[in-house]
N, C-alpha and C positions, 0 to 999 in steps of 0.2 A: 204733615205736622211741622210744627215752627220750632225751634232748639233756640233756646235764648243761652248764652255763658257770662252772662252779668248777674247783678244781685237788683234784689229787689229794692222798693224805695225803705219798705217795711224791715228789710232785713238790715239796712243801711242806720234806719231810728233805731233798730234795738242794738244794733252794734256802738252806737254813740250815744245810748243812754247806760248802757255798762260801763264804758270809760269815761263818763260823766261822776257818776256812783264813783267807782273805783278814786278819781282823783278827788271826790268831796270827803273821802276817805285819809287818801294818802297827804294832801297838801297840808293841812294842821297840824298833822303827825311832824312834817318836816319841819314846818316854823318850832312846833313846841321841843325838837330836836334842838336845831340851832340855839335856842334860848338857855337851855338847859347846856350845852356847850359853853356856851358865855358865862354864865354862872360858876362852871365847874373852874373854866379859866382863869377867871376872878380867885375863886377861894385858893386856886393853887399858888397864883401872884402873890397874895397875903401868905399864905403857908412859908414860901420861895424867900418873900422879907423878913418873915418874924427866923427862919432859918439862919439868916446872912447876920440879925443884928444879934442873935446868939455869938455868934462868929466873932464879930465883932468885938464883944464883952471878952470872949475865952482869948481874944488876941491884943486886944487893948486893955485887958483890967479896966475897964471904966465904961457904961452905954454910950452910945451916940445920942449926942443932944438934937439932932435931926433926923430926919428920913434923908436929906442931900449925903447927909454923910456917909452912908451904905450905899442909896443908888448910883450915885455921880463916883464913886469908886471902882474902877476897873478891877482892884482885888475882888473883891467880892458879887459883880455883876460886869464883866468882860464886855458881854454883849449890850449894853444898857441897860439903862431902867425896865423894868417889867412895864407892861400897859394896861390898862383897866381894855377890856373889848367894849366895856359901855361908854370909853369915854369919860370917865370921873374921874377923881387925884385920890391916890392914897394916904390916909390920917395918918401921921406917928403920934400915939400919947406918951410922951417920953417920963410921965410916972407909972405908967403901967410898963413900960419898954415893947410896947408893940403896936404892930399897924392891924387897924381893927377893919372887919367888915364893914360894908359898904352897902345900903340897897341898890336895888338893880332895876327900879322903876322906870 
């Protein structure tokens, strides 16, 4: 009798049509992760400025007439300016006194 200790061709297809499945499973999962990361990033930047130009107001008695004027300040943002992950600029409407959302298209 003949003793084989390999696999078969057949055993070989169905082991790579599982991890085939499994990654048409997992890879969308991940992109629609990362997106939604970006996203959250974004709203926290926003949240992070309209924070700072409060600050601003309770330490200046007066809004800032810009967005330069909160980000480009080391009081208030040490590290720099926040950064959009998509890439965009953020709006200051300086009647409303805040930087508004942004899509993410």
């Amino acid at each position: 009798m003949r003793s084989s200790k390999g696999f078969t061709l057949v055993e070989l297809l169905v082991v790579v049509l599982i991890l085939g499945a499994l990654a048409a499973i997992a890879i969308p999962r991940i992109s629609q992760s990362a997106e939604t990361a970006k996203i959250n990033a974004c709203k926290t930047n926003v949240d992070l400025m309209n924070s700072q130009i409060e600050l601003y107001y309770a330490n200046q008695g007066e809004w800032p007439t810009s967005l330069e004027d909160i980000v480009d300040n080391e009081d208030y943002f040490p590290d720099g300016p926040p950064e959009c992950p998509f890439g965009k600029s953020y709006t200051y409407r300086a009647g409303r006194h805040r930087v508004l959302e942004h899509t993410h298209e």
